[in-house]
C-alpha positions as CSV (number, residue, x, y, z in Angstrom):
1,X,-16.5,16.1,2.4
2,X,-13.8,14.7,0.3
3,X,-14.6,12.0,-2.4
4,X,-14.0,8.6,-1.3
5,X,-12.9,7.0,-4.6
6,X,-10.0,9.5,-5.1
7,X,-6.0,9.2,-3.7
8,X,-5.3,13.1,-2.8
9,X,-1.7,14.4,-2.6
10,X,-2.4,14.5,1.3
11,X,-2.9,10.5,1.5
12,X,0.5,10.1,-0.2
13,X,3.4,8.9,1.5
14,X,6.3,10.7,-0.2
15,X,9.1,11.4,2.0
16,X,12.0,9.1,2.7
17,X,11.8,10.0,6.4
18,X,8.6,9.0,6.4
19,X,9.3,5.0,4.9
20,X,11.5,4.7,7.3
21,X,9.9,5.5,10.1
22,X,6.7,3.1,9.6
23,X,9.1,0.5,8.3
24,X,11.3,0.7,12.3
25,X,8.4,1.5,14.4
26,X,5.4,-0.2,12.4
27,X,3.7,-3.7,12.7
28,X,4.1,-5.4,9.4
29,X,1.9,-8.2,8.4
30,X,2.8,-10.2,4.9
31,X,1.4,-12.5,2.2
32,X,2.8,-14.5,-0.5
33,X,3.2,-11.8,-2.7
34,X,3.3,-8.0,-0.3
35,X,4.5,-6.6,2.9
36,X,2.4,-4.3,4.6
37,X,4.1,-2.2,7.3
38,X,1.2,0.4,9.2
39,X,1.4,2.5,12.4
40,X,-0.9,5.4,13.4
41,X,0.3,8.8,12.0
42,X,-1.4,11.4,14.3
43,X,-3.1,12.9,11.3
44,X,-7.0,13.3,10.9
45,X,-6.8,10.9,7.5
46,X,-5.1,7.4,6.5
47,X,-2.0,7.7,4.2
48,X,-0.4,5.1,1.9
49,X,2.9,4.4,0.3
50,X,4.0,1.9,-2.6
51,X,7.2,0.4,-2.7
52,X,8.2,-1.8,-5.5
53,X,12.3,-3.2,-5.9
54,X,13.6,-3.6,-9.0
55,X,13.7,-7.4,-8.7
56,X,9.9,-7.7,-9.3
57,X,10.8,-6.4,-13.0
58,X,10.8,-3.9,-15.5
59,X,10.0,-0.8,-15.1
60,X,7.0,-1.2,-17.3
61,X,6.0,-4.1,-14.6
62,X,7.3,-2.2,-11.6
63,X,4.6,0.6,-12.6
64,X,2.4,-1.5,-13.7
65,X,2.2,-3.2,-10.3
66,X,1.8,0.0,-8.4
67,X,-0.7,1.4,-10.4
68,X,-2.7,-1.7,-9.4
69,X,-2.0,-1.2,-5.6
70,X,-3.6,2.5,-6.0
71,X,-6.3,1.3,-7.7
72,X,-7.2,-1.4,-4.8
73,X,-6.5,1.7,-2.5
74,X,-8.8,3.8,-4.3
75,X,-11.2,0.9,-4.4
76,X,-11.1,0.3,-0.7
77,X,-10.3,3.1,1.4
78,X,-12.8,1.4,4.1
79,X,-10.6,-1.4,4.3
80,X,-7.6,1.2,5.6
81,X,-8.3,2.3,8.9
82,X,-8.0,5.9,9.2
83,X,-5.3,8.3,11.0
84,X,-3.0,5.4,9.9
85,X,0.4,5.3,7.9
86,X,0.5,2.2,5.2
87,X,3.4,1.4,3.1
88,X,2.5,-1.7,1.0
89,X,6.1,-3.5,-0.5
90,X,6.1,-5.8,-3.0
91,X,8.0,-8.7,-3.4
92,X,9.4,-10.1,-6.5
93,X,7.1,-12.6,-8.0
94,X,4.3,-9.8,-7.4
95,X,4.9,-8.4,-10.8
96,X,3.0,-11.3,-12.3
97,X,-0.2,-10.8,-10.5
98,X,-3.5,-9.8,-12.2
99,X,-5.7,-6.7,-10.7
100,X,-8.0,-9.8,-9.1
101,X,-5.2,-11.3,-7.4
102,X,-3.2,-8.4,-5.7
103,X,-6.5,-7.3,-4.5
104,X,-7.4,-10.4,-3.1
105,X,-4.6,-10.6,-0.8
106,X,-4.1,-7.1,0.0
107,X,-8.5,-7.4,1.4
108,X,-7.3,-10.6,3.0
109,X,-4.6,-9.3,5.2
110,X,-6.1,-5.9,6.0
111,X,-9.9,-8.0,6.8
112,X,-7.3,-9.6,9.5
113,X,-5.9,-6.7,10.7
């Protein structure tokens, strides 16, 4: 069995293709601060992608913000429902967040979902 708390290549969304595809044929749900697009993927395990524009900051905040969103994910993975496609976007006062906040509202919206 593989170990919940980790974020394998195989859960990665990486491909263009891919974005596109759950961003046209997904539901999307938002909050103050993220968009999150989802739509089953036919696979036997959930996947996620991270999308951050450059008008939430800096690189340094840019990354900074995303490796917070993987660390919720890594967190939480019973929160995602499996054999489902998630692409998390950030919009641009995100990059001001703490850890506590963005994973506040990322539980809140997926506990509605």
């Amino acid at each position: 069995m593989m170990d919940l708390c980790t974020f394998p290549k195989e859960e990665r969304i990486r491909r263009r293709g891919d974005f596109l595809k759950i961003f046209r044929e997904g539901t999307k749900s938002r909050t103050a601060h993220f968009w999150i697009s989802f739509r089953p993927n036919g696979l036997s395990h959930r996947r996620l992608g991270i999308t951050v524009g450059k008008k939430a900051g800096s690189a340094v905040v840019r990354n900074r913000l995303k490796r917070r969103i993987r660390e919720f994910y890594r967190q939480n993975k019973r929160l995602f429902p499996g054999e489902t496609d998630f692409v998390i976007t950030a919009k641009e006062d995100a990059g001001r967040l703490d850890f506590r906040q963005v994973a506040n509202e990322l539980k809140g919206i997926l506990r509605e979902r």
